[in-house]
N, C-alpha and C positions, 0 to 999 in steps of 0.2 A: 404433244403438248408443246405451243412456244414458249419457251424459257425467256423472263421478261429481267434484265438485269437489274442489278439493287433490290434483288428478290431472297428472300426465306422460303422454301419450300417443304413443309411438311408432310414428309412420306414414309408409307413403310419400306423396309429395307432394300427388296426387291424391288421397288421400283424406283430407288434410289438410286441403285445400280445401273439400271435403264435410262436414265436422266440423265448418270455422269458419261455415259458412252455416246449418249447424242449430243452430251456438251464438247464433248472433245472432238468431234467433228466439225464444230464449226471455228470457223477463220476467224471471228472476233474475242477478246477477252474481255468474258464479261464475271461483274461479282456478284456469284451465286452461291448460297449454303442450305446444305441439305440436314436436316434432321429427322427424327423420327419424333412421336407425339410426349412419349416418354422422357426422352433427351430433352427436350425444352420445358414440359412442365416440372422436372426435377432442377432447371435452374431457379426454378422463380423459390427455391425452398428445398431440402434435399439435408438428412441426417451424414453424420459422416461415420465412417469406419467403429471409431468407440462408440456409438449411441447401440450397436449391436453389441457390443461387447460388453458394456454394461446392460443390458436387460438378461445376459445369459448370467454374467457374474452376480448382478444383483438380486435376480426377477427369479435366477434358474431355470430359465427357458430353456428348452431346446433352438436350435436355430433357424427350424420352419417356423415357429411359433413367435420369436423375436421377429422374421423378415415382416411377418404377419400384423405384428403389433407398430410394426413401423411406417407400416402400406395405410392402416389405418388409423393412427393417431393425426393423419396430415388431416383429415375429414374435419373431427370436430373442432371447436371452439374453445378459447378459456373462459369457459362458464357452465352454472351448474345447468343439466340436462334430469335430475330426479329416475336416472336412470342407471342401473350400477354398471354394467360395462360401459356408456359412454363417459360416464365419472372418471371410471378407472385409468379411461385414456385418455382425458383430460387433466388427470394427475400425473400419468407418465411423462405427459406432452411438455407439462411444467418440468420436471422433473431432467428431462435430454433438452431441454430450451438450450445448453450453454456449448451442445454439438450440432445443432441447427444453424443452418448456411444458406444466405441466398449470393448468388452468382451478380454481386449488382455489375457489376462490368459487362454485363450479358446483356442486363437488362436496359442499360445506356447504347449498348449496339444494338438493339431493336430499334432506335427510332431510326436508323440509318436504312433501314428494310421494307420491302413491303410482305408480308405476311402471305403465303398460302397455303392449305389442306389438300390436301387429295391423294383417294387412294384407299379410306379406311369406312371400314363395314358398317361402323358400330365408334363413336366417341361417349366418353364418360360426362354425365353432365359437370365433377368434378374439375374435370381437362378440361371441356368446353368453355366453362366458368372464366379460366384461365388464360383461354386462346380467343377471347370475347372482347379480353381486356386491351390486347394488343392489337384490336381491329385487324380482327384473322379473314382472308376472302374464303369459305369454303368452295372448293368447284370439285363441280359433278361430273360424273361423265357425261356424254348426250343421252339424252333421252331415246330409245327406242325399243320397239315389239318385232323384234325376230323372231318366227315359230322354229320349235328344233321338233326332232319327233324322239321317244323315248325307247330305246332298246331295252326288253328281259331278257336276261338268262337263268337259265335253271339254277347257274351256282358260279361262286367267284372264277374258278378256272375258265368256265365259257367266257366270261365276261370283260374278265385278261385278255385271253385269246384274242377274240373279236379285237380288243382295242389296238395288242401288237400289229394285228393283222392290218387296221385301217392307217397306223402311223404308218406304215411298210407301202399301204396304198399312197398317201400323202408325197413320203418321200421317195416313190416312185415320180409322182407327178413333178417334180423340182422342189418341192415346200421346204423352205430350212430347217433342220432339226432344232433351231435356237427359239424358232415360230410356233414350238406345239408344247402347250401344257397339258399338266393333270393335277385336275379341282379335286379337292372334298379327299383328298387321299388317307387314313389311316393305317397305323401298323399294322393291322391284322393283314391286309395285300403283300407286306414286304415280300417273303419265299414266294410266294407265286410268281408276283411281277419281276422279281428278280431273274427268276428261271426264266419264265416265257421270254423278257425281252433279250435276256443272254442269249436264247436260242435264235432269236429273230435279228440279232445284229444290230440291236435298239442301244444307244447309251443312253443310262437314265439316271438324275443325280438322288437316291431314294436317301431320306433321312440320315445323318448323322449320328453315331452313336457320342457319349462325352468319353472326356482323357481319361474319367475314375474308371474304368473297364480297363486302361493300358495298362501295360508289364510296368515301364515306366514310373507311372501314376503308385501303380501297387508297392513298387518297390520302393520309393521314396516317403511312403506311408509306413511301411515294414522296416525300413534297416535306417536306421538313424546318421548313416555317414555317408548315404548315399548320394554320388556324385553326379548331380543333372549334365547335363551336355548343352550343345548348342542347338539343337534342335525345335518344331513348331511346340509341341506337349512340355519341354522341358522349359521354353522362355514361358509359358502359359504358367505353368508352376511357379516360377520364378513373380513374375506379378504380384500374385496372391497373395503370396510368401511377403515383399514387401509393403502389400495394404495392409499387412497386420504383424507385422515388426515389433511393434509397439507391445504385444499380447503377450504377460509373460506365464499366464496359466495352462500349461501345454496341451491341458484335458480339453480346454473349449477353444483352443487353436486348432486340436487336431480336428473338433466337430465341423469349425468352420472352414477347413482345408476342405474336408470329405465335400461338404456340400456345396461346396464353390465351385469343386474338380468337379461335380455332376452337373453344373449348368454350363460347363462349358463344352462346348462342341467340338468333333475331328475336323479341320479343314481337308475337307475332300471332295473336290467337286471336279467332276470333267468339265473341259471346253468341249461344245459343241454336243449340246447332250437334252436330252427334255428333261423338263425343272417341274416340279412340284410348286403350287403358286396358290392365293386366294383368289375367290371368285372375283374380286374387285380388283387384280391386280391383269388381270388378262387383257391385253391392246387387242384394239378393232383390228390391225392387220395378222395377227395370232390365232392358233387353230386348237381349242381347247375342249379337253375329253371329262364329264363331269360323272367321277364316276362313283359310284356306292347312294345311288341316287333313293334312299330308303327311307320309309318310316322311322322317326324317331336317332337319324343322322343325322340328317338335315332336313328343315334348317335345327340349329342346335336350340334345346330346351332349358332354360335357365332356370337351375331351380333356388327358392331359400332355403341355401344351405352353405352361404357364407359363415365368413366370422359376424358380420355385422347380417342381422335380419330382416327383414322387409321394413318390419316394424321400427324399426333404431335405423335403416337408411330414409324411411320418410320422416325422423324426426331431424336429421341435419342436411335433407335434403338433396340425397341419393337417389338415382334411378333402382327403382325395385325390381326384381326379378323379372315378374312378367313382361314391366314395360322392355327388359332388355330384350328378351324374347321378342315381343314383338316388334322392335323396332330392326333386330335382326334378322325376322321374318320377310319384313316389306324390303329391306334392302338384297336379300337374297333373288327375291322373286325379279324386282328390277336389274340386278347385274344378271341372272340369267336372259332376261328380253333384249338387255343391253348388247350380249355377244354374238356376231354375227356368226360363227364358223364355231358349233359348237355339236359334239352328240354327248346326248345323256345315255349313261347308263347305268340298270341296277338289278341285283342277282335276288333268285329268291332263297337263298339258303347260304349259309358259309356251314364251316365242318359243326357249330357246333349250336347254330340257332339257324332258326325260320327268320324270312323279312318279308315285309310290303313295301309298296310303292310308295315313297314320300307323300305327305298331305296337299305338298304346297303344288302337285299337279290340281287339286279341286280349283287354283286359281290361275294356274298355266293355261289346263286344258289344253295340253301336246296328245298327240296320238301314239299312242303305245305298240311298239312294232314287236315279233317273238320269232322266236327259232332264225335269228340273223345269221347268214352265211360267213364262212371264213374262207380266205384266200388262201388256196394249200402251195402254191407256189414261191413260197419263200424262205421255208425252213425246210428243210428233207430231216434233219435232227429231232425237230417238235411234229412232224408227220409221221418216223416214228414212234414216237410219243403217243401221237393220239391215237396208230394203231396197235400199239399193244393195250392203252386202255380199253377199247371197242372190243378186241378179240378176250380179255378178262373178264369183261360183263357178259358177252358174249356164253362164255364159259361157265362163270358163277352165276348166272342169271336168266338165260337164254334174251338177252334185250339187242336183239341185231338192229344194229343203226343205220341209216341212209349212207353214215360214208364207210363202212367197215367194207363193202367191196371192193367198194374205188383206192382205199388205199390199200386193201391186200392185192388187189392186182397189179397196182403198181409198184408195195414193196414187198414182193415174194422173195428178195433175200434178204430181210428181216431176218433176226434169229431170234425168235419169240421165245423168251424162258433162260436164251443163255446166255452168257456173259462170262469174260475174264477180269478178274480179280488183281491181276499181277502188279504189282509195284513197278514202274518204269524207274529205272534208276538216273537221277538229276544228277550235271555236271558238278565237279568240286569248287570249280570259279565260281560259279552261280549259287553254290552255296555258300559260300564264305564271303561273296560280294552280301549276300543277303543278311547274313551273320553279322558285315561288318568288321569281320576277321576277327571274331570274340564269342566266343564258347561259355557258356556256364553251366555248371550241373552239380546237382544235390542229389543228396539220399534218392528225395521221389521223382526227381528225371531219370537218374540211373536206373531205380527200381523198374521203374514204365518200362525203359525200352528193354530193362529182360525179360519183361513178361510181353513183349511184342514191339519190334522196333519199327512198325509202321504206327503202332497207336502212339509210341512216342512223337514220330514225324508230325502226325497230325495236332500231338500236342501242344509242344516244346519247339518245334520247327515254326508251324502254321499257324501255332497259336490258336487251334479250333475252339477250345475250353476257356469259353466267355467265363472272367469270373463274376461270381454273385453270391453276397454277403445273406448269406441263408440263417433262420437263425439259432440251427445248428451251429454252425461257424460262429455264428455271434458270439453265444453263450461259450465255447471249446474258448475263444478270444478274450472276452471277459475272467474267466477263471485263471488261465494262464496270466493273464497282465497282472490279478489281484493276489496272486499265489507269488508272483517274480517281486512283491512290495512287501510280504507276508512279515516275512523275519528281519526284516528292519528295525531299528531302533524306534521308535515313536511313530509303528506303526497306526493306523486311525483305518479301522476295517470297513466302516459307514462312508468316510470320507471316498476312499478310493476307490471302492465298490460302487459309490452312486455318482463317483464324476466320470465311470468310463460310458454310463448310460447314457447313450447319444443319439439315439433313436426314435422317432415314435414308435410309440409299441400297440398294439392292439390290446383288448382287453384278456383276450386269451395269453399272449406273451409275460403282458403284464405278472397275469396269474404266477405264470410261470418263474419269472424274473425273482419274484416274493421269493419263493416258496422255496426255490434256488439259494435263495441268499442263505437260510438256515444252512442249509448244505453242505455251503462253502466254507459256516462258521464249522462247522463241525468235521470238515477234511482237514482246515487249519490246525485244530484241536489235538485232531488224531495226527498231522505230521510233529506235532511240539511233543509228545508223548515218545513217539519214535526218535526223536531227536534225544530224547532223554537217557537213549541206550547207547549213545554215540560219543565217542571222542572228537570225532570231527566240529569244529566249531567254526571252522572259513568254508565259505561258499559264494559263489560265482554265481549270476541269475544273468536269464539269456542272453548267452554268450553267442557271442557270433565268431564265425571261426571261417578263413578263407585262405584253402591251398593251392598254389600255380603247379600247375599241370599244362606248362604250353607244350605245343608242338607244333604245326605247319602255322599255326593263328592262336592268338594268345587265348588259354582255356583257364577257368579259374575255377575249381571246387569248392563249393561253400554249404554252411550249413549253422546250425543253431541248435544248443543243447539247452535246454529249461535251467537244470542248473547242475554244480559241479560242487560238491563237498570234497575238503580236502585237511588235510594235518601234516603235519614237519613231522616226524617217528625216526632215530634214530637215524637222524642223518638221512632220512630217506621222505620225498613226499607222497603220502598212498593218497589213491583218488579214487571216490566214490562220481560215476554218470547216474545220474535221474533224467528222464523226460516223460512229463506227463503225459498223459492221453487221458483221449475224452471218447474219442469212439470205440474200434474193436482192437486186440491187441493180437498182434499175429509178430514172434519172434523166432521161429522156427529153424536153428541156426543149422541144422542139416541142408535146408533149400538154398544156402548160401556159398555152395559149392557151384550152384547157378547161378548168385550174382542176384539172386532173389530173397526177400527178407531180411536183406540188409542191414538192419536202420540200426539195432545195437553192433554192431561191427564197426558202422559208420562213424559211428559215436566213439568207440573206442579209436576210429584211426585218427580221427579230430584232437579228439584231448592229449594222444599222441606228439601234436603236430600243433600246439595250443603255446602259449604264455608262461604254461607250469612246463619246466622242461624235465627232462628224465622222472618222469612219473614214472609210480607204480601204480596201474589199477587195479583196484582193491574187490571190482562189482558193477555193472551195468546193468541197469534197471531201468525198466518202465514200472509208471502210476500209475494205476486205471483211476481220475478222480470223479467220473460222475458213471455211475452202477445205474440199469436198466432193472437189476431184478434181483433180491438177495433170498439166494435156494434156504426154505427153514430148516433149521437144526432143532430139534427139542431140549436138547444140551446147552443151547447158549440163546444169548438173548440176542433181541434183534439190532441192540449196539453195538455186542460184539460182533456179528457175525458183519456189522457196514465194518468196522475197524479193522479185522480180516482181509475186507474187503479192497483197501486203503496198504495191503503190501506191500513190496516190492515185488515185481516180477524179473525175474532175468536169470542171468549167471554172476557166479563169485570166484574169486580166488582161493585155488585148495593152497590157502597158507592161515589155519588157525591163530597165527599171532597177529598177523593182519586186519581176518573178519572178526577179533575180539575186539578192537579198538574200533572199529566201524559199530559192531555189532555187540558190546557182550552178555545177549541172550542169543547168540548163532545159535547155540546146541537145542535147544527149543525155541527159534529167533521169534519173536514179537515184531518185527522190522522187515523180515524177508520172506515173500512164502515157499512153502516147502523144503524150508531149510531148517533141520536137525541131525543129532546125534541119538545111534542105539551104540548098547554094550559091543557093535561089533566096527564102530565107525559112523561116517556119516550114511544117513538111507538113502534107499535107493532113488526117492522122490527129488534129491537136493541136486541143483545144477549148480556143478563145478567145473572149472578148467585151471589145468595148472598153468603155471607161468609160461612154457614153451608155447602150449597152446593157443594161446592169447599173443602169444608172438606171429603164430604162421595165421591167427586170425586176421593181425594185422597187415601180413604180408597176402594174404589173399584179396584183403579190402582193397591194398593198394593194386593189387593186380587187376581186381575188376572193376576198376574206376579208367585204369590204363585201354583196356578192353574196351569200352563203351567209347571213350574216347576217341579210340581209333578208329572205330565200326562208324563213328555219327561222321566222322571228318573223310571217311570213305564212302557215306553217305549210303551205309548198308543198311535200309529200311524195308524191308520183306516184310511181306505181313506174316508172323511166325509165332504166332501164340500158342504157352508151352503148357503140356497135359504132365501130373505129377500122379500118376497109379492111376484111380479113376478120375480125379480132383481137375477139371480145367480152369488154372491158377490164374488165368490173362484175361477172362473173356466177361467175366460174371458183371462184373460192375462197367465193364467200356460200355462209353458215351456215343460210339463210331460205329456197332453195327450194321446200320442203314449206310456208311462210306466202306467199310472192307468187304465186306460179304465174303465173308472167312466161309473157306468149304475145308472138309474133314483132312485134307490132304496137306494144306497148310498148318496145322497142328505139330508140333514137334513135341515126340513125345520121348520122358525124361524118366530115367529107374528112381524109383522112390529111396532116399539116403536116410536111413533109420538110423543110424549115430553118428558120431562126430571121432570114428577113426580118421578121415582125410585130414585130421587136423595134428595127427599122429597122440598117444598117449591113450592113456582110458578117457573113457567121459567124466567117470564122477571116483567119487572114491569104491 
């Protein structure tokens, strides 16, 4: 395209890009601006920052629901429509008029331009409207009828394959790698394509995930004094952070953080790599692969199932569904004729559905080619591959394929079935370069690497454990936030309960959410009851607690207890730990001689090493607050037996004068479970530890936090997952067996510790 000076050129972004590298090639300066269709029709008219913020604070939107209402309140008109949602956003529209902005400064720098499109599949008659006014040239590509012929494969992997194999042909022949795209791409290809073209020595820039998946991200959402850095994700934060300054309701700041950090992308792109592109965006001198070439993929089917519906867009004069369909139809089938240097392809199967052949062959009428050969000359790695797939089918099926001789005879030192497992052990430079020379670790980092210090690496190191707000998590998330506000002074339980919902929720969730909420009123309930046996009246809510632990690279232990009751007694302050839980409770302080099960020890070595200095701890306990199933008792009812339910779990302090001021119904406690008194002392059921004990508990926490420390900075990651009698403690729940492939031998197996002499004294009384 000749770039014509005192030009506007309206493109998508990619071929934005492509414009500005042929502009800086040439020897003249000329003035040229690049926008995209969006970027200019948001000058002529564009909400600002508050018109979202009032619709959440006002309207009580969520903030997909607000972006929603703001995308189309620009549609209608101030006037009545006899129709109630075009009404209602003709009242909003009134309503945000005094946050509505037009760019006129923009609009005075249009007449200095001349105006062009090009590039785009599909314009909105809306934008069009728009780009009509400013006497826009649209330009086309050239017109022509390329014939391409059409490739099947039986299923996505063939179809990869084949394509690795033809870019390999390509860039064999001199083709640039910057020359070859791939159409019509969807997630579902990512691991496949990923692997095959690893294997083929392809770079490929595959989709971007956004910053809200980063540690980063996570942790500046989680710890309230969390320090950004100078880095790509943390200036991005930063932005955000100042287009909504202004926002002092921190419920619908944090919604609009979350959902801002998910549209924004990782910059991660290689130089010199194949790109992912639109059908429309691919140059006549480019060599482009159109792959997933299927029924009901392409071209795409627009259906009504807007906010706005067929109906209400033909009465303000919308493109309706079908027409978009169809106009996306005919533009598809033309940029297909249009590309000279192109193969289609499309599989008839992926893992978890059948496919056909796209429709829009009925007006191609390409010829369909099948069983396409692959060039075995380029990977010896994925030539493995394909022959241990063959000789598996082979085996499980008796299905002997054309190439399973050819490449058994070529790779007879294959080792079909075996494999080493072993952890290579990485340089300390190259870990600590990658660190950054900054260590951190918690209860559940420590915990991971003693139940396997390779599932830790993978963790905590590599960061394999994408997170994702399940909503399990949600709900555990939600209760703790509205339990940490509970015992406030003018507390408002509706209030805080319904600002941390930020979600859309399904109608299933929903259910749930409801049903939930009683629940919670009635956990609340049941901790003010227990409260009522207590002298404690100060407490702490989630407290964040951070210990230096350097050593070759600065390491910092941190961690977070739900909350911390405490009392002044005789010149002395006794302290009560709580940490709720929502899932399973596993405190089993015998396993803790491994360095495993940790989490009340941890807690104990925290508040230790907290604010309140020379504490005495009084009791460490977990809350189980949401119960899957409550065993019937014929003896009590089923309030009692949830209120039961809502005890403490943990260990106390063998000092009677102590757990009465915490507790004084210990001796039959209401507050603790399985804590009482018979005529002969406390029973056998009550978990005590005396003072000493609670000392060398402390001195063991600290010893095996020193231990993990030293093992991850020696970069001791074995895969070593530990067996406790018959019980394999490590393996049950990891995410990583298809990466370790743990065999029996790796197992370290550990004597089962049935009391807590190691901790010297009796257990209980």
């Amino acid at each position: 395209m000749k770039l014509i000076n005192g030009s506007l050129y309206i493109v998508p972004n990619n071929i934005r890009r492509d414009l500005l590298l042929e502009l800086s090639k040439e020897n003249e300066l000329k003035n040229i601006k690049f926008m995209s269709i969006k970027e200019v029709v948001d000058r002529f008219g564009y909400y600002e920052e508050d018109a979202l913020y009032y619709l959440m604070k006002n309207y009580k939107y969520k903030y997909k629901n607000a972006k929603i209402i703001l995308e189309n309140i620009r549609y209608v008109d101030n006037k009545k429509y006899d129709n109630n949602k075009l009404d209602n956003l003709v009242k909003i529209k009134n309503e945000l008029d005094k946050f509505y902005k037009v760019d006129e400064l923009f609009l005075k720098e249009l007449n200095h331009y001349s105006v062009y499109v090009y590039g785009y599949d599909y314009i909105d008659s809306y934008s069009r409207n728009i780009l009509d006014k400013i006497n826009t040239n649209y330009l086309k590509p050239e017109s022509n009828d390329y014939k391409h012929t059409i490739y099947e494969f039986e299923d996505m992997f063939s179809e990869v394959s084949f394509i690795a194999s033809s870019i390999r042909d390509l860039l064999d022949q001199g083709i640039d790698i910057n020359k070859i795209k791939i159409v019509n791409y969807s997630d579902e290809y990512y691991f496949i394509m990923n692997t095959v073209f690893n294997m083929h020595n392809i770079t490929i820039n595959l989709k971007n995930e956004s910053i809200y998946s980063t540690n980063i991200c996570q942790k500046f959402l989680s710890e309230k004094d969390y320090e950004l850095g100078n880095d790509y994700i943390s200036n991005k934060i930063i932005s955000v952070i100042n287009k909504y300054l202004f926002i002092e309701d921190e419920d619908i700041k944090r919604e609009i953080y979350i959902n801002e950090f998910k549209n924004i992308k990782l910059d991660k792109k290689y130089e010199n790599a194949v790109e992912l592109v639109n059908l429309s965006e691919v140059k006549e001198d480019e060599y482009a692969f159109l792959i997933g070439f299927n029924d009901g993929v392409i071209p795409r089917i627009y259906k009504d199932e807007d906010y706005l519906s067929d109906k209400e867009k033909e009465i303000i004069g919308l493109d309706k569904s079908y027409e978009i369909t169809s106009e996306l139809r005919s533009s598809t089938v033309s940029n297909i004729k249009s590309i000279k240097n192109m193969v289609i392809t499309y599989k008839l199967k992926s893992t978890f559905n059948d496919y056909g052949i796209s429709n829009l062959n009925e007006e191609l009428g390409y010829d369909i080619e099948t069983g396409s050969k692959y060039n075995y000359s380029y990977s010896n790695s994925f030539n493995n591959l394909l022959l241990g797939i063959d000789i598996d089918n082979y085996i499980k099926y008796l299905d002997y394929s054309d190439e399973l001789e050819l490449l058994f005879n070529n790779y007879k030192s294959t080792n079909y079935n075996t494999f080493s497992n072993e952890y290579k052990k990485i340089s300390k430079d190259k870990l600590y370069e990658y660190l950054k020379n900054k260590l951190t670790l918690s209860y559940s980092s420590m915990d991971t690497f003693y139940k396997c210090k390779f599932r830790y690496y993978l963790n905590s190191i590599l960061k394999l454990d994408k997170y994702e707000e399940t909503f399990a998590i949600y709900i555990g998330n939600l209760f703790h936030y509205v339990l940490s506000k509970a015992f406030e002074p003018g507390f408002d339980f509706d209030k805080e309960y319904n600002s941390y919902i930020e979600r859309d929720l399904t109608i299933k969730e929903e259910f749930f959410i409801n049903k939930l909420k009683d629940e919670l009123v009635f956990i609340i309930d049941t901790i003010k009851k227990q409260y009522s046996h207590s002298n404690f009246k100060n407490a702490l809510y989630e407290n964040k607690f951070s210990i230096n632990k350097d050593s070759s690279i600065k390491v910092d232990f941190i961690g977070y207890i739900d909350k911390l009751l405490y009392e002044e007694y005789n010149g002395k302050t006794l302290l009560v730990i709580i940490d709720y839980k929502t899932g399973t409770q596993d405190f089993n302080l015998c396993n803790s001689i491994y360095g495993l099960n940790m989490q009340l020890p941890v807690y104990l070595y925290l508040s230790k090493n907290g604010d309140i200095k020379n504490a005495e701890v009084v009791g460490m306990y977990l809350q189980k607050i949401l119960n899957n199933e409550i065993k019937k008792d014929p003896k009590k009812t089923y309030t009692r037996l949830k209120e039961e339910q809502l005890k403490l779990t943990g260990y106390s302090l063998y000092d009677e004068e102590y757990l009465n001021e915490f507790d004084d119904s210990y001796e039959h406690s209401e507050v603790i479970k399985s804590l009482s008194k018979t005529k002969d002392g406390f029973s056998s059921y009550s978990k005590l530890l005396t003072k000493e004990q609670m000392d060398e508990l402390y001195k063991l926490t600290d010893k095996k936090i020193d231990n993990a420390r030293d093992e991850i900075l020696d970069c001791n990651f074995d895969i070593d997952p530990k067996r406790i009698g018959f019980n394999n403690v490590s393996c049950t729940y990891c995410k990583y067996k298809d990466i370790c492939f743990m065999k029996e031998d790796n197992i370290k197996i550990l004597d089962e510790v049935k009391d807590l002499d190691f901790l010297g004294g009796d257990t209980n009384a």
